[in-house]
Structure formats: C-alpha cells, structure tokens
DOFIRO-697956 format. One line per 2 residues: number of its first residue (from 0); their letters; for each residue x, y, z of C-alpha. Coordinates in steps of 0.1 Angstrom, whole numbers. Layout:
% DOFIRO-697956
NUM = a = X/Y/Z  ...
END
This chain:
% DOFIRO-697956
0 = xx = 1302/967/653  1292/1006/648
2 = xx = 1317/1030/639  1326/1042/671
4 = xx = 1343/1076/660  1308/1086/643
6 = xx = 1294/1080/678  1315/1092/695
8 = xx = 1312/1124/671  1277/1123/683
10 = xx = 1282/1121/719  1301/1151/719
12 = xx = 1277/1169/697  1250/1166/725
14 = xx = 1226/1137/706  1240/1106/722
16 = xx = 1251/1103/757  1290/1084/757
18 = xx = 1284/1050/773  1305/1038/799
20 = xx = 1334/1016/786  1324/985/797
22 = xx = 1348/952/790  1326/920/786
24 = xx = 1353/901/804  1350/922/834
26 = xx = 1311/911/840  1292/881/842
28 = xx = 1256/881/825  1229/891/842
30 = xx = 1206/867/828  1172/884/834
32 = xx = 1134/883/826  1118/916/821
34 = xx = 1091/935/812  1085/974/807
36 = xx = 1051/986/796  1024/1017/800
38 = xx = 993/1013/810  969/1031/783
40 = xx = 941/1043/807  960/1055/837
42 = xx = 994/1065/818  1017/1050/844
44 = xx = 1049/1033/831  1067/1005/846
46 = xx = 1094/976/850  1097/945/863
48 = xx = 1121/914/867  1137/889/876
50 = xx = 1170/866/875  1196/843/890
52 = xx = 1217/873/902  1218/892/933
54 = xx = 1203/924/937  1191/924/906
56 = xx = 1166/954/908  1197/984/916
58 = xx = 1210/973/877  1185/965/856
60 = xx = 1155/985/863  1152/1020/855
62 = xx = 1120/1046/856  1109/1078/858
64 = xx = 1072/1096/855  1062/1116/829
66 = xx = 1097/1098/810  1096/1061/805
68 = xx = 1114/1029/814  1139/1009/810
70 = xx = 1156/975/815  1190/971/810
72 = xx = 1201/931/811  1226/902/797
74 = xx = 1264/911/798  1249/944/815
76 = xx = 1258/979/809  1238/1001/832
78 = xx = 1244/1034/819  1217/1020/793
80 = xx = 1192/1033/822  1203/1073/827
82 = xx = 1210/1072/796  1183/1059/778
84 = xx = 1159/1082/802  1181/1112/797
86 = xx = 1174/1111/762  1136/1107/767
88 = xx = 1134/1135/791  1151/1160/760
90 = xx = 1118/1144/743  1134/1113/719
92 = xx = 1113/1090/715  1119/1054/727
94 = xx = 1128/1038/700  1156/1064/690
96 = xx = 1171/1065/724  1177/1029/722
98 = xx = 1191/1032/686  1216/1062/694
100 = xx = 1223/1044/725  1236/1008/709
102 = xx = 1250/1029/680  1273/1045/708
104 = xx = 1283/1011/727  1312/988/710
106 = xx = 1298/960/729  1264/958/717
108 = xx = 1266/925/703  1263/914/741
110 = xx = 1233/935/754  1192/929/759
112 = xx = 1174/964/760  1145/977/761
114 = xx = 1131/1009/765  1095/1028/764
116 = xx = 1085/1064/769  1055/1080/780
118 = xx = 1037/1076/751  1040/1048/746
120 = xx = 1067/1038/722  1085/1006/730
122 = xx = 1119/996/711  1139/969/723
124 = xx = 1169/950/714  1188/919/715
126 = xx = 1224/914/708  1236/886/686
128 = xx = 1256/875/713  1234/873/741
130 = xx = 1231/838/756  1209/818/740
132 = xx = 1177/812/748  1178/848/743
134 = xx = 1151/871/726  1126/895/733
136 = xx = 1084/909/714  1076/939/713
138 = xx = 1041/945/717  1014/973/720
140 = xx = 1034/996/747  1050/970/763
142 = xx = 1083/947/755  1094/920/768
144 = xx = 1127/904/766  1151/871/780
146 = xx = 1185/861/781  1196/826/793
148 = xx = 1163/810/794  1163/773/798
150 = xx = 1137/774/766  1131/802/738
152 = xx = 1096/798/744  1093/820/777
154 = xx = 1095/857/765  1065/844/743
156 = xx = 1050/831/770  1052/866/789
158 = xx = 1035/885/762  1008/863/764
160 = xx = 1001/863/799  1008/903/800
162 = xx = 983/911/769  952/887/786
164 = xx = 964/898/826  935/921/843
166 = xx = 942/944/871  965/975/877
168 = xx = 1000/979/861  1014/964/884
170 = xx = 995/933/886  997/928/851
172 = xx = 1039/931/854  1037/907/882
174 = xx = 1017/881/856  1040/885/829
176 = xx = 1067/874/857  1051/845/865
178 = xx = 1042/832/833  1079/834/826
180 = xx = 1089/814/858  1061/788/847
182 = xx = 1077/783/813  1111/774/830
184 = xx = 1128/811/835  1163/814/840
186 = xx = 1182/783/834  1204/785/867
188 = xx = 1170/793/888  1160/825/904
190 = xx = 1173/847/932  1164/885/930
192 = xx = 1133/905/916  1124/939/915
194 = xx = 1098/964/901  1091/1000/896
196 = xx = 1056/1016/884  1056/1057/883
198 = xx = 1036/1080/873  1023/1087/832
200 = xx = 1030/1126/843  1053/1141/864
202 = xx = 1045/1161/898  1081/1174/900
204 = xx = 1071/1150/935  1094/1120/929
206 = xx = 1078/1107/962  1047/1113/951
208 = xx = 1054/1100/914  1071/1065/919
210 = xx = 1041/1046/928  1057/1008/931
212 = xx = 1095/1007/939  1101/971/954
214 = xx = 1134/949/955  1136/909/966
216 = xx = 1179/913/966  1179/872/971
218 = xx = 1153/850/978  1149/808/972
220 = xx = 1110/825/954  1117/859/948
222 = xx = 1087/865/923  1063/851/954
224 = xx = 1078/874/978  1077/904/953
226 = xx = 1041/897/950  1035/898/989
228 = xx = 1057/933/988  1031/946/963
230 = xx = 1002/937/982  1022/952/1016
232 = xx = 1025/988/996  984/985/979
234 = xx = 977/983/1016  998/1011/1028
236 = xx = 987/1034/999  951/1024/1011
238 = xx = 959/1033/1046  975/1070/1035
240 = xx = 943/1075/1014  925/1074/1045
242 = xx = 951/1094/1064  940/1125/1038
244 = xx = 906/1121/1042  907/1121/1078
246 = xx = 927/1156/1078  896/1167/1054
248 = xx = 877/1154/1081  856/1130/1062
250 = xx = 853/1099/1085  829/1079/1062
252 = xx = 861/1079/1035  885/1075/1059
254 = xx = 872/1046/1077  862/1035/1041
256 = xx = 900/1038/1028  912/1020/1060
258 = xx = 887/991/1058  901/987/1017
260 = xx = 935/988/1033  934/960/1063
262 = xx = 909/939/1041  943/932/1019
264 = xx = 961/908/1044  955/895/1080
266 = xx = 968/925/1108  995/898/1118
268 = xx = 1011/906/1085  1017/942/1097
270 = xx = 1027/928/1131  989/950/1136
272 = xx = 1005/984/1126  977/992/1098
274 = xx = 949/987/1124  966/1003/1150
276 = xx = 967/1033/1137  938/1033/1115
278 = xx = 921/1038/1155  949/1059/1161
280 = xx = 937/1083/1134  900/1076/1142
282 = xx = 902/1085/1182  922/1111/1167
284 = xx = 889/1132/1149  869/1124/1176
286 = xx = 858/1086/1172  869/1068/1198
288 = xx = 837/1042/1196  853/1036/1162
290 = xx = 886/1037/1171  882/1010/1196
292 = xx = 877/976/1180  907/986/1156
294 = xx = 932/989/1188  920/963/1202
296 = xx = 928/940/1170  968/958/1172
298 = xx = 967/949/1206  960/912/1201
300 = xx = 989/907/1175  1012/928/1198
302 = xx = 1002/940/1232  1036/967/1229
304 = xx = 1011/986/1209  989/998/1241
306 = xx = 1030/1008/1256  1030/1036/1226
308 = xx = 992/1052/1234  1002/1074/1258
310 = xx = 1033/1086/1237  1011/1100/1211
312 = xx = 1000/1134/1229  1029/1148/1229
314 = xx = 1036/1143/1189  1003/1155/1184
316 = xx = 989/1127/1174  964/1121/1196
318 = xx = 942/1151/1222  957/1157/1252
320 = xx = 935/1141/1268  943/1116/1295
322 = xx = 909/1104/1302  911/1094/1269
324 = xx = 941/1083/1265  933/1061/1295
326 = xx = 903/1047/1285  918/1038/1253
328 = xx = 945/1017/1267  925/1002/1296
330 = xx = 901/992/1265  930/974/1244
332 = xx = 946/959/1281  907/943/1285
334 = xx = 906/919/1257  916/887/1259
336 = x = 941/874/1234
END
C-alpha cells in the first residue's frame, strides 16, 4: 500500500486531489470492459464500455474536450474521473495523473484505471486484487483494460480489433466493444453500455464539444443497442448540418446534409421525424416542390405529423402563409399509405 500521510501531504499541497474514502466492503465490482483512446487525425478523445452492472455509463466513463478521458472500473472509485481530469486540465500529463492519483488511494490494490489526455498519453492501471481475468494494453493513444472476464484473452482481443477498426472514433470504440463481447466479456453477462467522444479542443461550448454521449442503463444486448444509439445521433448531427446550411441559405448543402442524414436508417426509425422536418426546413426557404415528397414520407409513418403543419407559423417556423400551409397538408393527407 502507499504511504498515505505522504499523499495525503500532497493533496493538501495542491498536486494530488484527496480521493474519496472509499471501503471495498461497501461496493460490489463493477466488472467492466473499456476502452479510452484519441483519434490522431481529428484529435477527439473518447470512452466506451460495457458490463454486467446497471447504469454503468454515470460511473465509469469520464470525458472532457481539449482534456482527456477516463474509465474508472472494478471495486470502483469514481472520483478517479474529476479527478483524474482535474489534474489534466492544470496540464499533467496522463500518465502522472493516474500515478498521483493511485499513490493517493489506500485501496488501490482493488482498482482498473485508465486515463489519456489530449495528446495523447495513455497510462493505465490494474490492481493486484482486481478479479481475475483482470488486465489491461496500453497501446498507441489508446488503453484498454478488463476485470472479471470469463477469459484473459479479451482485453487482447480489444486491442486488436481497435488497432485494425476503420471509421470515426466512435466506430472504432464500438469495435473494440464488440470484439470483447465475441471473446466471452464479462463472466456474469452484460447489461449496461455507454460512451462519450468530445472534442480534441475545447470551444468553452460543452454542447457543442461532447460529440457522442450515449447510455444503454440495462439491456439483454446493450453493445447492439449502443450501436443503434450511435447511428440515431450520426443521423441527427447530419440533419443539424443541414439545418446551418439552410439558414446560410444554401439548399444544394442542405438538401445534401439531409439526404446523408435519412440515408442512415429507414424514416420508421425516427417514427418520420428526420424527414419531416427535413421538408419542414425546405418549404421553409422557399422549396415547397422539394419539401413535398419528404412530408409525404413523415406522413406515411405517422399521419399526426400533417396535425403539427399548421402549428409551425406561429413559431416561425414556417411563412405565414396559409395557402401554403394548406397545400402542404392537403399534399401529405393525399397519399395513400
């Protein structure tokens, strides 16, 4: 164990934050799966997981742009997360956040960390108490670690499939999971998953910076229903691309953002939401030839959305116009289902 007075001596000198007192006996282990990495081209940073505990996501993962990640897992001490990106944001690098952060923590022996900043420095840790299968690799800006596996051959397994994975950060977190659930995962099963992807830099827009934030809290396939939420918010982003170009007034790129967006998933899986207002915004600038055949497709997953045309004058988002307005409803009313 570290000398806890020395620690403790640093805390209060500003280097180290104190870690919550945390009694193994008072929590179960989180046995977890997790990933953090940073993408070299684009910068961003991110987290994912998952495990055979509930809610998994509000513990373990931690991010923040233009700071780094974290994950936080086995007999879990969250403060690990704050923490660990406090110390980044003072400018620490990764691996000596995690080290003044397990030198601080008299129960180390029982903790899986790991930790990467926006640089790319990765550290990550596994205590010698940790369930077994238990370890974690540390690779080129990315780490992955495991607690509780049925097998000590799926955090391997992970860096594999994370180092040969194309696609955006994201995709490539979402491929680590899966090779991990592949391998046999979690020895009790699965339950929750989660994962965040910000920004390499930081807007001072939190909003704007936390590009991914998705939760499964319990689900008999969580990593297959994380997956569908990922593909939910590429369309969405797609559909608030073309939202800007419209108030630039660039159709062509609007119309070519919204196509990207509803090309991701049928318009049932939006209940027709990203085609309804992808006219919406069209009859909106002017286009109601345009605008037509996307209403019409809303109005054939649910005819409730021809109810809410007339509502959108008033909030300005559509011409007061009730010829048009009119014409735009009695063209949705006309199709046949």
């Amino acid at each position: 164990m570290p000398n806890r007075s020395l620690a403790l001596a640093a805390a209060l000198a500003g280097c180290v934050p104190t870690l919550d007192a945390q009694s193994i006996t008072d929590r179960r282990p989180v046995a977890t799966y997790s990933i953090v990495a940073r993408d070299s081209t684009t910068g961003e940073i991110g987290v994912a997981v998952q495990s055979h505990w509930f809610s998994v996501g509000s513990i373990v993962t931690w991010a923040e742009a233009g700071v780094g990640a974290v994950a936080t897992q086995s007999f879990i001490d969250p403060s690990y997360g704050p923490h660990g990106l406090s110390l980044m944001r003072t400018g620490r690098s990764a691996p000596d956040a995690l080290r003044g952060l397990i030198a601080s923590d008299p129960d180390s022996a029982v903790r899986q960390v790991a930790m990467i900043d926006a640089q790319g420095r990765v550290a990550a840790f596994t205590g010698k108490r940790a369930i077994v299968a238990a370890g974690h690799r540390v690779g080129k800006a990315y780490s992955v670690q495991a607690n509780l596996m049925e097998k000590p051959s799926v955090w391997p397994a992970m860096a594999r499939a994370y180092e040969s994975a194309k696609g955006d950060l994201a995709e490539r977190l979402l491929q680590a999971l899966e090779a991990a659930e592949r391998e046999g995962g979690d020895i009790r099963g699965r339950q929750s998953a989660a994962i965040v992807v910000v920004s390499g830099a930081s807007s001072n827009r939190p909003w704007v910076d936390r590009l991914v934030d998705l939760r499964v809290e319990d689900h008999p396939q969580p990593i297959a229903e994380l997956r569908r939420l990922v593909t939910l918010s590429r369309l969405y982003r797609r559909m608030n691309e073309g939202d800007e170009w419209v108030t630039k007034n660039d159709i062509p790129k609007a119309v070519a953002a919204y196509d990207a967006a509803i090309a991701f998933l049928p318009d049932s899986a939006t209940n027709g939401e990203a085609v309804f207002w992808t006219g919406i915004s069209l009859a909106s600038a002017g286009k109601e030839t345009e605008a037509v055949p996307y209403l019409v497709r809303a109005y054939r997953v649910h005819p409730k959305w021809a109810d809410l045309v007339p509502r959108l004058p008033a909030a300005g988002l559509l011409p007061g116009d009730s010829a048009l307005v009119r014409r735009l409803v009695d063209r949705m009313k006309s199709t046949r289902r």
